[in-house]
C-alpha positions as CSV (number, residue, x, y, z in Angstrom):
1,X,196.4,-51.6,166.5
2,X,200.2,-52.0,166.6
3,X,202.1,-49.5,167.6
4,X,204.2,-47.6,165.3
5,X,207.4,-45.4,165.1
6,X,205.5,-42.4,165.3
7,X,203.8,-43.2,168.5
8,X,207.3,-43.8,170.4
9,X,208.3,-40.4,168.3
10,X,205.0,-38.3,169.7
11,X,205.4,-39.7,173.7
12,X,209.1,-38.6,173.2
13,X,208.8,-35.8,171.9
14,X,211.5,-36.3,168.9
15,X,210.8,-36.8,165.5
16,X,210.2,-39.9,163.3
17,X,213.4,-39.9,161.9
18,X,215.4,-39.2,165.3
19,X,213.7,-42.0,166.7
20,X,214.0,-44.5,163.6
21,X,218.1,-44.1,163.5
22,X,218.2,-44.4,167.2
23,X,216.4,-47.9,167.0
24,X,218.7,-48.7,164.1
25,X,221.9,-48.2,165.7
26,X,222.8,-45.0,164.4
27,X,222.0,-42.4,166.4
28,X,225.7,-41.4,167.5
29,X,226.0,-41.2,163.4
30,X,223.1,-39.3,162.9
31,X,224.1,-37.0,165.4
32,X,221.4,-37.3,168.0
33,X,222.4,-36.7,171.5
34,X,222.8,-39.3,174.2
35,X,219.9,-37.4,176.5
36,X,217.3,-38.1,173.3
37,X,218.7,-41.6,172.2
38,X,217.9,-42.7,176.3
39,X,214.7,-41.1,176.2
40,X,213.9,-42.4,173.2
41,X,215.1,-45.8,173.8
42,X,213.5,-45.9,177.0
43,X,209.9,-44.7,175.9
44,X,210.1,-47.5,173.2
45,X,210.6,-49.9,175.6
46,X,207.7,-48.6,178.1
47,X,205.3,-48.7,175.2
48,X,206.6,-52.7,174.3
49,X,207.9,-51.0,170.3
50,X,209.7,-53.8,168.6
51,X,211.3,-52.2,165.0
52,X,210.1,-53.8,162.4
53,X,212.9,-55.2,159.7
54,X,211.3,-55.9,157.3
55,X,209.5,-52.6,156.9
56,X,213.3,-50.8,158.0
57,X,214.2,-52.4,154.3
58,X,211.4,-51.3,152.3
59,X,211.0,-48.0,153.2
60,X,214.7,-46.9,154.1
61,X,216.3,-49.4,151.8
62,X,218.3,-50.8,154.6
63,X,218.3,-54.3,156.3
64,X,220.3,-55.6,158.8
65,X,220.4,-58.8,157.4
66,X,223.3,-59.6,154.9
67,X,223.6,-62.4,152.1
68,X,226.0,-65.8,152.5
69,X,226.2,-67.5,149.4
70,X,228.3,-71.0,149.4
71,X,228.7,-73.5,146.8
72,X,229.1,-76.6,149.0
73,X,228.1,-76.8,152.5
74,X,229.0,-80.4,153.1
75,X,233.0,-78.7,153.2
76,X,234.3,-78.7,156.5
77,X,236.7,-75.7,156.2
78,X,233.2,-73.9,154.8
79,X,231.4,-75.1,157.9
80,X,234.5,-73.3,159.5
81,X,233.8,-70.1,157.6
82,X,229.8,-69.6,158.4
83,X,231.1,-70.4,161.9
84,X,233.0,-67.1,161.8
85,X,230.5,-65.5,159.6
86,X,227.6,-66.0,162.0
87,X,229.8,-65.0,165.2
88,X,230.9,-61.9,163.8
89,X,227.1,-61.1,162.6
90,X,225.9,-61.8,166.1
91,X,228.8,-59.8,168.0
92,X,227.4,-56.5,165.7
93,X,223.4,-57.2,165.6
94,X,223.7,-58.7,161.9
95,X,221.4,-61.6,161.4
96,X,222.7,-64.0,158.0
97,X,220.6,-64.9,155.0
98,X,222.8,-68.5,153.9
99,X,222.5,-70.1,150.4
100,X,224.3,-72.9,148.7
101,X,224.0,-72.8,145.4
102,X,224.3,-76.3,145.7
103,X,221.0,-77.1,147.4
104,X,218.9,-75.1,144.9
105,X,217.4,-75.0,141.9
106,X,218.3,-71.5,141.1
107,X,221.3,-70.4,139.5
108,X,223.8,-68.1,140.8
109,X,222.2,-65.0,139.6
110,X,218.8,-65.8,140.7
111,X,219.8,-66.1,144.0
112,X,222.2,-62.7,143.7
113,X,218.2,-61.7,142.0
114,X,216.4,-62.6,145.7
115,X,218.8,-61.1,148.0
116,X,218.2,-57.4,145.6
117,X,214.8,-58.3,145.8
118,X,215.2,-58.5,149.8
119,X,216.9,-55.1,150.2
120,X,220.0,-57.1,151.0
121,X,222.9,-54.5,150.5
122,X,226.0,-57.0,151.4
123,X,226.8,-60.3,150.3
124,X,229.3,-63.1,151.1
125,X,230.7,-65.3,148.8
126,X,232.7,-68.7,149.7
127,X,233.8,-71.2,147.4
128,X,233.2,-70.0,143.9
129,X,235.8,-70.9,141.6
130,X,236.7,-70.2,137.8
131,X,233.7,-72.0,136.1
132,X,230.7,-70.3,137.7
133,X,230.6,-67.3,135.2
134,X,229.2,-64.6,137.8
135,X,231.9,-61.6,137.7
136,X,230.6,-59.8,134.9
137,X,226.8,-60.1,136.8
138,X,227.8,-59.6,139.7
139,X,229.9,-56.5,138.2
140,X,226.9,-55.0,136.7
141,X,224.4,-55.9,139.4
142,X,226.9,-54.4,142.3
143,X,227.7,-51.0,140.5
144,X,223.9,-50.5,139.9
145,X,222.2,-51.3,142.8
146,X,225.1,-50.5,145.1
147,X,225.3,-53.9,146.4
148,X,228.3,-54.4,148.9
149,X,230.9,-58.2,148.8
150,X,233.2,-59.8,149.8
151,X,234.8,-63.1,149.0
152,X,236.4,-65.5,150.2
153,X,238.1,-68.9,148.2
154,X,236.6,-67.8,144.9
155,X,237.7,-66.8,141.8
156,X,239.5,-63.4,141.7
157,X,238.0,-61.9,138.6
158,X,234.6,-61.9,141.1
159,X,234.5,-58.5,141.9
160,X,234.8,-56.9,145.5
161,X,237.0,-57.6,148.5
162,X,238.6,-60.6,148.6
163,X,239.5,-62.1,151.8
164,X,241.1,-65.9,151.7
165,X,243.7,-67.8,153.6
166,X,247.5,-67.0,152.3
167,X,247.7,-70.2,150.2
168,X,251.0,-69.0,148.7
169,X,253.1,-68.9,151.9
170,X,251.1,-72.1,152.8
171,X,252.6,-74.4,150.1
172,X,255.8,-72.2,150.9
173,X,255.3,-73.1,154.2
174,X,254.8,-76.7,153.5
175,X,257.9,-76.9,150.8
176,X,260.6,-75.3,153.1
177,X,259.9,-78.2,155.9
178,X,260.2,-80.9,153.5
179,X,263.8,-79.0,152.2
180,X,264.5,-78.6,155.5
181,X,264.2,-82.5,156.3
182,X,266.3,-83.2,153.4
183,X,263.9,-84.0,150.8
184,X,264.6,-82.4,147.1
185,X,262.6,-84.4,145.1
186,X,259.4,-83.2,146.4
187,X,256.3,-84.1,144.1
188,X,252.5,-82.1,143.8
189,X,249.2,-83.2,143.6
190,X,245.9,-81.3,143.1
191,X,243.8,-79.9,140.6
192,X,245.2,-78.4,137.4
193,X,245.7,-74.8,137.7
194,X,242.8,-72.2,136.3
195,X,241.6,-69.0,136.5
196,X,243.2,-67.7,139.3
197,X,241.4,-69.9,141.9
198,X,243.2,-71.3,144.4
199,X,244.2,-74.7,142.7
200,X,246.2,-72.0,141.1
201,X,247.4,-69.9,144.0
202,X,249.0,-73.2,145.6
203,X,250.4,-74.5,142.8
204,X,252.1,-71.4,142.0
205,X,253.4,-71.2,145.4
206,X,255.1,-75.0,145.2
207,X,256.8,-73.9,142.0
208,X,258.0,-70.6,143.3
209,X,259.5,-72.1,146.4
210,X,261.3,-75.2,144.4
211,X,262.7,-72.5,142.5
212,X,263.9,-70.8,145.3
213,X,266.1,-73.8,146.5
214,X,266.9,-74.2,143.6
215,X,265.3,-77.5,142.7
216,X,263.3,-79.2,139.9
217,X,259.9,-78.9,139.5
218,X,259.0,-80.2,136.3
219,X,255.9,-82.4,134.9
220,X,257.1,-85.3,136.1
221,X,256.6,-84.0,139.6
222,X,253.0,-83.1,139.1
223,X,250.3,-84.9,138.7
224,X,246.6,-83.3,138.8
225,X,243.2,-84.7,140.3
226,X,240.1,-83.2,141.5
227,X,239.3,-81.6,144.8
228,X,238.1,-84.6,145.5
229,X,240.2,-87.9,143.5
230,X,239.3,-91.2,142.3
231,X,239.9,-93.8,144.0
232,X,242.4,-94.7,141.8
233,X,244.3,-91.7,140.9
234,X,245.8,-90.4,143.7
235,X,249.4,-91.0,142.6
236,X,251.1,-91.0,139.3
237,X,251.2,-94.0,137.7
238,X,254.6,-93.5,136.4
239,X,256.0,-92.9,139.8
240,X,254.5,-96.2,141.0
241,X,256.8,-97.9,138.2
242,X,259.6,-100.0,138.2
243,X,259.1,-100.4,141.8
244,X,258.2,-97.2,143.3
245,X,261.8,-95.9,142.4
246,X,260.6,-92.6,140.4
247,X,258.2,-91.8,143.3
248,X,259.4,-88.4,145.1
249,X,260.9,-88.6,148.5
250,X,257.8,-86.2,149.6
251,X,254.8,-85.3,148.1
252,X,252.5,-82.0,148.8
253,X,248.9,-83.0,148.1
254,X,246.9,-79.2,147.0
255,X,244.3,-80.6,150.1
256,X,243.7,-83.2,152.5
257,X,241.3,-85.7,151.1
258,X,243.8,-86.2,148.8
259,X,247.0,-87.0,151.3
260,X,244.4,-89.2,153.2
261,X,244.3,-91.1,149.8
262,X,247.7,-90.6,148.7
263,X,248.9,-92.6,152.1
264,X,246.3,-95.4,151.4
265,X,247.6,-95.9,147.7
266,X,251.2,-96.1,149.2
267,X,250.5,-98.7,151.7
268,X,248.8,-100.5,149.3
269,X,251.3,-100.3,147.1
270,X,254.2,-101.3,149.4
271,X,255.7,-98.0,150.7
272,X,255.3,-96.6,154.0
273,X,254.7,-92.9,155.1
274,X,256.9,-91.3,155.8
275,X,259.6,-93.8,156.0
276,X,259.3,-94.3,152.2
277,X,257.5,-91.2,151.2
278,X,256.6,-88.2,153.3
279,X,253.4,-86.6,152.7
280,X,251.8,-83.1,153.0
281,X,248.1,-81.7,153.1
282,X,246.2,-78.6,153.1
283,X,243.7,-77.1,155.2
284,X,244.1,-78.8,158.2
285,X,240.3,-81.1,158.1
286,X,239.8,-83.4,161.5
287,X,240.1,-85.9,158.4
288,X,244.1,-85.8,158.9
289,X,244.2,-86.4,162.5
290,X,242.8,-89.4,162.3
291,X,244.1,-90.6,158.9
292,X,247.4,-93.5,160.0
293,X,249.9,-91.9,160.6
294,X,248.4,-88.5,161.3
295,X,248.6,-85.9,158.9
296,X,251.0,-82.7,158.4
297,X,248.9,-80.0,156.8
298,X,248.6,-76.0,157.0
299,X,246.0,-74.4,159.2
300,X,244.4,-71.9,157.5
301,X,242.4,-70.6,160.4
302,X,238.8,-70.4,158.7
303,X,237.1,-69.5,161.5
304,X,239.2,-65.9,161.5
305,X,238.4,-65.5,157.9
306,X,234.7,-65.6,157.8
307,X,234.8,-63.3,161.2
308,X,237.3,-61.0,159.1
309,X,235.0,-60.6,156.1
310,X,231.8,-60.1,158.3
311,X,232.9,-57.5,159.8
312,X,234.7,-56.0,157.0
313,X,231.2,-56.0,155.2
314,X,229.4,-54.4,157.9
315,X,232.2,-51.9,158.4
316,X,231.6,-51.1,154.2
317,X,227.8,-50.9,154.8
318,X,228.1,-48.5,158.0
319,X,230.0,-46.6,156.1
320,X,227.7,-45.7,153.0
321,X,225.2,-45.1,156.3
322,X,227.4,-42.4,157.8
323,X,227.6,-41.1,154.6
324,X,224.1,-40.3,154.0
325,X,223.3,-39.8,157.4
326,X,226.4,-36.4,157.1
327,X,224.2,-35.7,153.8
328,X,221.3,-35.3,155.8
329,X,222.5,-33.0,158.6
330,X,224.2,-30.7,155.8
331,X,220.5,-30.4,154.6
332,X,217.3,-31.5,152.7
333,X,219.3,-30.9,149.5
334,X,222.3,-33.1,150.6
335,X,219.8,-35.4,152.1
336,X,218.5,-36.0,148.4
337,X,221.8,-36.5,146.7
338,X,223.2,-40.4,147.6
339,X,227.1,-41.2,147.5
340,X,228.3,-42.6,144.7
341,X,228.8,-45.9,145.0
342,X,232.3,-46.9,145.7
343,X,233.8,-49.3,142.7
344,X,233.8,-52.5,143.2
345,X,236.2,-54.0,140.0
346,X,238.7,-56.5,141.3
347,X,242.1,-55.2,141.4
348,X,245.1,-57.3,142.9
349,X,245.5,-54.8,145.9
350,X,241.8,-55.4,147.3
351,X,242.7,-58.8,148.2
352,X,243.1,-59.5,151.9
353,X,245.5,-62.1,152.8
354,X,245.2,-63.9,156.7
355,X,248.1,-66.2,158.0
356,X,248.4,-69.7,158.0
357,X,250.4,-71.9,159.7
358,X,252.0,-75.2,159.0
359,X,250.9,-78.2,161.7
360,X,253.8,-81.2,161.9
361,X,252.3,-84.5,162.6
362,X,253.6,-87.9,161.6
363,X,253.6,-87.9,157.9
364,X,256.5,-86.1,157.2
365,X,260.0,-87.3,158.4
366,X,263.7,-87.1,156.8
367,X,264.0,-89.1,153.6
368,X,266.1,-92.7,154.0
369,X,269.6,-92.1,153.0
């Protein structure tokens, strides 16, 4: 017969629940002395106990496992995120549950459905934009069943923490170094602003900062593609006219796939970068390194953000612990009455903004006089 928690608890003397929360992690918070947690600890490991998860969840109705859900894994920069996610996870004793919503059948909310199912308190999301339709689901779901997230790269009507990259000062960043080389007519490309996704957030911030030096940013200086373009329309064909004389001195491409094509279409069409036209990324991909001439692009140090929202969730988990676990030493009758869950609608001032940093390569050089 295997053993149980209430062996270890009768060869150390303690009771069940003094020895379950020590196991657990959370014996400082449930306010059991160092002398018992050693005991207990070390009569657990005499006797060759080994906690059971699973059991932790359905019985207690906590798991240390937490919920990642992605759209696309294939994304480097989201490669870069469950890097941090899974670090941070392992530096606390958190193990990861990751989904892609792209490698199943299930929608978005029958995956949310599974990780409720598994007693999975806290859950991740990266990469959802506007078009998903989950914040009011995941707005009902979270209030009732006191699930925990955070995001990161999604939509900001999803609600929760949100914890992204500061896009914003990225393009302004990226705009200021082009003004500063000389450039004024500096174009955009990337995908036409909705929601308040991120196409947005960097579009915004290469308006805002033409503003600010006063220059022009009008519709001629924009042209929108996908996250990923067509061959084929990577610049404006209007700019491309009348021999590439309405093409901007610069151009600041929303990501970089789409400098790495931008810089094909101008060679083929003649111009070179940057001697002709400088050009600009976003996010920093291993892509733009090796792209000819290698790319200028903005860092957004994804690795820190997934490590950042780990841990931000675990801290917003331990928490709702230590508040039961103060319930329970004020007595059976506080032990019975659970916090109210915290709320979890959106609001501007939940969102967690992380530097980024602008990397000069060889794409971006004075314009010719």
């Amino acid at each position: 017969m295997a053993l149980t928690i209430y062996d270890v608890a009768k060869e150390a003397g303690y009771s069940h629940t003094a020895v379950s929360a020590t196991l657990n992690g959370r014996g400082d918070k449930a306010g059991i002395g160092q002398v018992a947690q050693r005991k207990i600890i070390e009569v657990a490991s005499r006797l060759g106990y080994r906690r059971n998860a699973l059991a932790s969840a359905l019985f207690g109705g906590e798991n240390r496992v937490l919920g990642v859900m992605i759209s696309e894994p294939d994304k480097q920069w989201v490669g870069q995120i469950v890097r941090g996610a899974l670090a941070a996870a392992s530096d606390r004793d958190y193990l990861l549950k990751i989904v892609s919503s792209a490698d199943t059948p299930r929608p978005v909310e029958g995956i949310l459905d599974v990780f409720l199912e598994q007693r999975i308190s806290g859950v991740f999301l990266a990469d959802f934009e506007p078009g998903y339709k989950i914040p009011e689901l995941v707005a009902s779901d979270a209030g009732r069943r006191r699930l925990r997230l955070v995001n990161c790269n999604s939509d900001l009507l999803i609600p929760g923490r949100h914890i992204n990259p500061d896009d914003e000062d990225g393009t302004r960043q990226a705009v200021h170094h082009l003004v500063e080389l000389g450039h004024k007519r500096i174009g955009y490309i990337g995908p036409r602003p909705i929601g308040e996704g991120r196409a947005t957030v960097r579009w915004r911030g290469y308006h805002a900062t033409m503003t600010q030096h006063g220059l022009e940013a009008s519709e001629e200086l924009e042209h929108f593609v996908g996250w990923v373009p067509n061959r084929g329309d990577s610049i404006k064909a209007e700019w491309l006219a009348n021999g590439a004389k309405r093409m901007p001195t610069a151009v600041l491409c929303a990501n970089d796939q789409i400098a790495a094509r931008v810089i094909r279409q101008c060679r083929r069409n003649g111009l070179e970068v940057p001697a002709d036209v400088s050009v600009i990324g976003f996010s920093d991909e291993l892509l733009g390194r090796y792209v000819d001439p290698p790319l200028t692009s903005i860092n957004q140090r994804f690795v820190d953000v997934g490590r950042r929202a780990i841990n931000l969730l675990i801290d917003e988990l331990e928490a709702d612990v230590a508040l039961l676990a103060e319930a329970a030493r004020d007595g059976e009758a506080g032990a019975k009455k659970k916090p109210k869950p915290r709320d979890v609608t959106i609001d501007v001032s939940e969102q967690i903004l992380m530097p980024v940093r602008l990397i000069v390569r060889e794409s971006t050089a004075a314009p010719r006089s």
